[in-house]
C-alpha positions as CSV (number, residue, x, y, z in Angstrom):
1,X,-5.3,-25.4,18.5
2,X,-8.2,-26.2,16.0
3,X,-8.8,-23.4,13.8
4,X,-12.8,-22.9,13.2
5,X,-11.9,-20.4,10.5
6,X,-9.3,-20.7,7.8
7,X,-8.9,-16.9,7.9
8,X,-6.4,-17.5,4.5
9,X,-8.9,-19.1,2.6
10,X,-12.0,-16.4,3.6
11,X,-9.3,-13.7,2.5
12,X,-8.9,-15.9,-1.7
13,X,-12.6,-15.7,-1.5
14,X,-13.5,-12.4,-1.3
15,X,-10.7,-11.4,-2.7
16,X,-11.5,-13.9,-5.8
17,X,-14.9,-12.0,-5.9
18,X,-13.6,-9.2,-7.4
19,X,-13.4,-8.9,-10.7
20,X,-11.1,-5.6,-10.8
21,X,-9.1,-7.6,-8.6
22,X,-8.7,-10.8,-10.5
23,X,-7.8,-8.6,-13.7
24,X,-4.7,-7.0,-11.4
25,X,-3.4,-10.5,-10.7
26,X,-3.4,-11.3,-14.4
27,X,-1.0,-8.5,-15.0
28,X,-0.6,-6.1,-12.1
29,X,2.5,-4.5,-14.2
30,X,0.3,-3.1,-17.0
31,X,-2.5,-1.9,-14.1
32,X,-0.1,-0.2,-12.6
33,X,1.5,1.4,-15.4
34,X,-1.4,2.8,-16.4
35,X,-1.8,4.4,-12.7
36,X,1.8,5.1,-11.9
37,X,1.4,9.0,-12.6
38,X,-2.2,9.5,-10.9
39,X,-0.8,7.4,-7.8
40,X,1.9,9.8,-7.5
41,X,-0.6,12.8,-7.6
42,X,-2.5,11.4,-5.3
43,X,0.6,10.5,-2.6
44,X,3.0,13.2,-3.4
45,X,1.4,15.2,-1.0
46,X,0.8,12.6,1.9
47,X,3.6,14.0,4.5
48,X,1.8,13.5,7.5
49,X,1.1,9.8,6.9
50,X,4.7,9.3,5.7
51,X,5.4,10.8,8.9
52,X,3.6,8.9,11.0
53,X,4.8,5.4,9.0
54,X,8.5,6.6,9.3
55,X,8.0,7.3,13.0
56,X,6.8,3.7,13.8
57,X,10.0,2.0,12.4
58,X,12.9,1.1,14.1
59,X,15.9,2.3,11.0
60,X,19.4,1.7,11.9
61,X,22.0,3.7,10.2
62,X,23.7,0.7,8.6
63,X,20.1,-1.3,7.6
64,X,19.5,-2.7,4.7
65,X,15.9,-2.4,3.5
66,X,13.4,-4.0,1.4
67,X,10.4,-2.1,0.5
68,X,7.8,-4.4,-1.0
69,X,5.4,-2.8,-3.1
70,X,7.6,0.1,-3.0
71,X,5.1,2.3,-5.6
72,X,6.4,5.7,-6.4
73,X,8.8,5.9,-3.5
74,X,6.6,7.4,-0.8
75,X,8.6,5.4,2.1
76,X,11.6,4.3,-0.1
77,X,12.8,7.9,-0.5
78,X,13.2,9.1,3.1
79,X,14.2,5.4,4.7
80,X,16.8,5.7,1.7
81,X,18.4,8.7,3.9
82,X,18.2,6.7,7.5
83,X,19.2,3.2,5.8
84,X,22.4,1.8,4.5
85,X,20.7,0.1,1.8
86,X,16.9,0.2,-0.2
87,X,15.9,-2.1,-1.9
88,X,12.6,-1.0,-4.0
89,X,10.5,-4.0,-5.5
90,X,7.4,-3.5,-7.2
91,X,6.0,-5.0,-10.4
92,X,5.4,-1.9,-12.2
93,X,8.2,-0.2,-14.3
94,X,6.0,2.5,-14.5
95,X,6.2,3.3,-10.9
96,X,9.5,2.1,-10.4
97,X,10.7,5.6,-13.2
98,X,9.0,7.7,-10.8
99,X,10.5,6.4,-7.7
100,X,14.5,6.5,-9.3
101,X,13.5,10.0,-10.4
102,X,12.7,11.1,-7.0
103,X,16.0,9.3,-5.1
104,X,18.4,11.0,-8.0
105,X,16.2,14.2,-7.4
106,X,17.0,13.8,-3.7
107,X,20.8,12.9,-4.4
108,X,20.5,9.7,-3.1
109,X,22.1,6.5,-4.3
110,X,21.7,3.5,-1.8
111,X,19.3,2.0,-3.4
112,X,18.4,-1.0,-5.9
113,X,14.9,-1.2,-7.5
114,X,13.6,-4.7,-8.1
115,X,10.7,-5.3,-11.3
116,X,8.6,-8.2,-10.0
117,X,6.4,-10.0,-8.8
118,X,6.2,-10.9,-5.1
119,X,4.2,-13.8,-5.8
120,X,7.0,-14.6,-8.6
121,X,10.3,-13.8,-6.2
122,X,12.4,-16.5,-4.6
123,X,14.3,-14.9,-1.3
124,X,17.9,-16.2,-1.6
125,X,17.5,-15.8,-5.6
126,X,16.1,-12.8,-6.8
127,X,16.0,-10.9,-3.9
128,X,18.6,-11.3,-0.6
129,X,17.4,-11.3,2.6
130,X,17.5,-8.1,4.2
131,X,17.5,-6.1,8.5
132,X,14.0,-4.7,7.5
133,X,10.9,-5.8,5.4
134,X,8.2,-3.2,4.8
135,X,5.0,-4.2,3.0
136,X,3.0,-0.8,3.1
137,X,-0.9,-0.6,1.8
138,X,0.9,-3.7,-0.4
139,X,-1.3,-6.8,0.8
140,X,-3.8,-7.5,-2.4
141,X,-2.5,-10.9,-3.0
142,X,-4.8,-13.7,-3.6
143,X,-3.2,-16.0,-1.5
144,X,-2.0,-13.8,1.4
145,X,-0.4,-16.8,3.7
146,X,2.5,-17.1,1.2
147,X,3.1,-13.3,0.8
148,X,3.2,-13.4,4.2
149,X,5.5,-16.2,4.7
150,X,7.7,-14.9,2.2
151,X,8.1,-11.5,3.8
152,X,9.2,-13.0,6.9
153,X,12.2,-15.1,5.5
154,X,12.8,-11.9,3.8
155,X,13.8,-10.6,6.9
156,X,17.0,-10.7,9.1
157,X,15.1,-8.7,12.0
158,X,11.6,-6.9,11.1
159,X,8.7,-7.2,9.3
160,X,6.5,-3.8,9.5
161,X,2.9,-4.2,7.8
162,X,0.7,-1.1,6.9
163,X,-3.0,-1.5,6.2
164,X,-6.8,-0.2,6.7
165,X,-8.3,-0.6,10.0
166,X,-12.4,-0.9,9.7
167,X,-13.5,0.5,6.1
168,X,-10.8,2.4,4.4
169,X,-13.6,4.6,2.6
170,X,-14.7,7.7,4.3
171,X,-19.1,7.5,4.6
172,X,-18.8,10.2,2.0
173,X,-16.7,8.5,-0.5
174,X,-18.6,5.4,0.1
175,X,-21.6,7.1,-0.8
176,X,-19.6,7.8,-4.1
177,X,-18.3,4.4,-4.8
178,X,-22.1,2.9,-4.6
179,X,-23.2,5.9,-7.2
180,X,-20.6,4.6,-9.3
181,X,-20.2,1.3,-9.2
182,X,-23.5,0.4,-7.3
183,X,-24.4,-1.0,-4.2
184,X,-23.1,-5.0,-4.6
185,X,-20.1,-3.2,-7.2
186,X,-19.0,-0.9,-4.2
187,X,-19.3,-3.8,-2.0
188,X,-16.6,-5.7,-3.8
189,X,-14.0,-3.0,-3.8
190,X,-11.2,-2.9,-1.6
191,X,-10.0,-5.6,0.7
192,X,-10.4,-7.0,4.3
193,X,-8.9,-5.4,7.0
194,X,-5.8,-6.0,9.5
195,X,-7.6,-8.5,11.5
196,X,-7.2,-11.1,8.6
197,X,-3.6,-10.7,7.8
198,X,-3.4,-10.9,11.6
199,X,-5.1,-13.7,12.1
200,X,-3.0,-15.6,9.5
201,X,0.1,-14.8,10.7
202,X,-1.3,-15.7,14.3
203,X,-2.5,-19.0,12.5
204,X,1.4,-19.5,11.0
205,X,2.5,-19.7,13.7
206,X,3.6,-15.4,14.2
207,X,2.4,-13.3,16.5
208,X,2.6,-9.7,15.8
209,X,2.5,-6.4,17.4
210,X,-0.5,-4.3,16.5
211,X,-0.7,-0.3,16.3
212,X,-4.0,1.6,15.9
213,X,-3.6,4.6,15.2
214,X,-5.4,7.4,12.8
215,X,-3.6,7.8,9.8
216,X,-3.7,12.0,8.2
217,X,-4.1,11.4,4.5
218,X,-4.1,14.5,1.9
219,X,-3.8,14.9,-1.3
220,X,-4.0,18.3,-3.6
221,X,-5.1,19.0,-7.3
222,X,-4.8,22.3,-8.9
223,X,-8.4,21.9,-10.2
224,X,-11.8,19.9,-9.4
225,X,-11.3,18.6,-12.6
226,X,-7.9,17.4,-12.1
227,X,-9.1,15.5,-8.9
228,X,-11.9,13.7,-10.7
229,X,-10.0,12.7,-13.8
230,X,-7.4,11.5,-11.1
231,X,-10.0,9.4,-9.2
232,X,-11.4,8.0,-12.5
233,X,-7.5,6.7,-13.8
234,X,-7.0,5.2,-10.3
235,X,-10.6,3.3,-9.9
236,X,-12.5,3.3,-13.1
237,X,-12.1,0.3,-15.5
238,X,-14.7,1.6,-18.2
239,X,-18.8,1.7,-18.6
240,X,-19.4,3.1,-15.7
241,X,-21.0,6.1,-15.0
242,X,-18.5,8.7,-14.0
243,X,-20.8,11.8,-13.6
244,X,-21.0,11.8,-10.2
245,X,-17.5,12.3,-9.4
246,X,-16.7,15.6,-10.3
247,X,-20.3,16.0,-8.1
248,X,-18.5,14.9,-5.0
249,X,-14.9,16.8,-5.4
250,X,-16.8,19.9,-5.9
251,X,-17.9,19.5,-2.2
252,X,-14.5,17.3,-0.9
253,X,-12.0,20.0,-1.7
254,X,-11.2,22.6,-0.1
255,X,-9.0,25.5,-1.2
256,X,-5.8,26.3,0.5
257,X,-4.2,29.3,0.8
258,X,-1.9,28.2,-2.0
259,X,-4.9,27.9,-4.4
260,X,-4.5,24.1,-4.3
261,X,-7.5,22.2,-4.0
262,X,-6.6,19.4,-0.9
263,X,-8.9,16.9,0.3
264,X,-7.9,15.4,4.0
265,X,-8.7,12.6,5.5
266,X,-8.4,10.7,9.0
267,X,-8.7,7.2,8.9
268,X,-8.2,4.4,11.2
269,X,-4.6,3.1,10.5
270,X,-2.9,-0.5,11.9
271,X,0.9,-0.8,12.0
272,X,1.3,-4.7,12.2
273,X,5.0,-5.7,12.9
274,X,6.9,-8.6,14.1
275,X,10.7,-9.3,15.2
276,X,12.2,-12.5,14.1
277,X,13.2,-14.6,17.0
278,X,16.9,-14.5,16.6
279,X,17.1,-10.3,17.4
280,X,14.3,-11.1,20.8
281,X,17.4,-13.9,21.7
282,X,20.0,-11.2,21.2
């Protein structure tokens, strides 16, 4: 079938238009570092979407696992007590601390954790192929057709894919991002959503499931201040003006009962997954 859009090479473009972007493929490890503890602030609290993500997968008691981009564990810790086996890959060490911190915290020892790369792993050499491939919110590679590819001779059965359906930004924190960064600087934040890594795989040669559904985000500070200093770690890279962030937390949070300040969110969520031809045959 003749393609009239190389959905792969739209995807390097934008994503090559990004300068915050372009500085996190240069060395993603040291990026990420530098987030790792305000990342974990910001997700220790999202239960609901774990629950949601956890209740889309199909876990066998004796799978093995690989949870690409696993972060600070937000998936990796609860498959880890479904699972036979996790293994947790992510580039950043940083991360990777929190997330063994977390399993030993939860007595759990099934699991591996993998420093690298995905651009820079060979399946069958660094990294074995395993029952289940999970690539959550873990898509910002420039050239997403390989990720993709490699994910799925990652995997002996599934490949499950979580990502932004529509804009990922709220109109409110949008509204922030364009006081911050400006209008063409806003613009050029964040990434495409699940229609292009759907379209590529469909281009490959895969055709995936696809899920909407509307994802329950929160996350709670113990202070304003604590959310907006969070906020700036996780998206500021310097010389912008950060005044008007504490601005919109002051009206985003809301205090709990607790005396935590929690900001919620609902936003439109696509589970993209895919079952090697092998298990359909079986």
């Amino acid at each position: 079938m003749h393609r009239i859009i190389d959905w792969n090479e739209l995807w390097k473009a934008i994503h090559a238009s990004s300068p915050g972007k372009a500085e996190k493929d240069r060395d993603p490890a040291a990026t990420w570092d530098k987030r790792a503890a305000a990342y974990q602030r910001i997700t220790r609290d999202e239960s609901e979407a774990t629950r949601q993500e956890l209740a889309l997968l199909d876990l066998r008691p004796g799978d093995t696992v690989l949870d690409m981009g696993a972060g600070t564990g937000r998936l990796a810790v609860p498959i880890a007590r479904t699972a036979a086996q996790v293994t947790a890959l992510d580039s950043s060490g940083g991360m990777l601390s929190i997330l063994e911190k977390r399993m030993i915290e939860a007595g759990l020892s099934n699991y591996s954790c993998v420093r690298m790369r995905w651009e820079d792993v060979v399946v069958g050499r660094d990294i074995m192929p395993h029952d289940v491939v999970i690539g959550a919110f873990s898509l910002g590679f420039y050239d997403l057709l390989d990720a993709l590819r490699k994910l799925d001779a990652a995997a002996l059965r599934t490949v499950y894919l979580f990502w932004h359906a529509g804009e990922w930004r709220g109109e409110k924190e949008m509204e922030l991002y364009r006081a911050v960064f400006g209008e063409e600087g806003a613009l050029k934040r964040g990434y495409p959503d699940y229609i292009y890594p759907v379209n590529i795989l469909h281009d490959a040669g895969i055709y995936p499931h696809v899920r909407i559904y509307h994802a329950v985000w929160e996350s709670a500070f113990d202070s304003v201040e604590e959310a907006a200093r969070n906020w700036v770690t996780m998206h500021v890279h310097g010389g912008e003006d950060t005044s008007p962030v504490f601005e919109y937390f002051a009206k985003a949070l809301k205090k709990d009962g607790s005396g935590r300040y929690v900001e919620r969110s609902i936003r439109p969520t696509a589970a993209v997954w895919w079952t090697k031809e092998k298990e359909k045959e079986g």
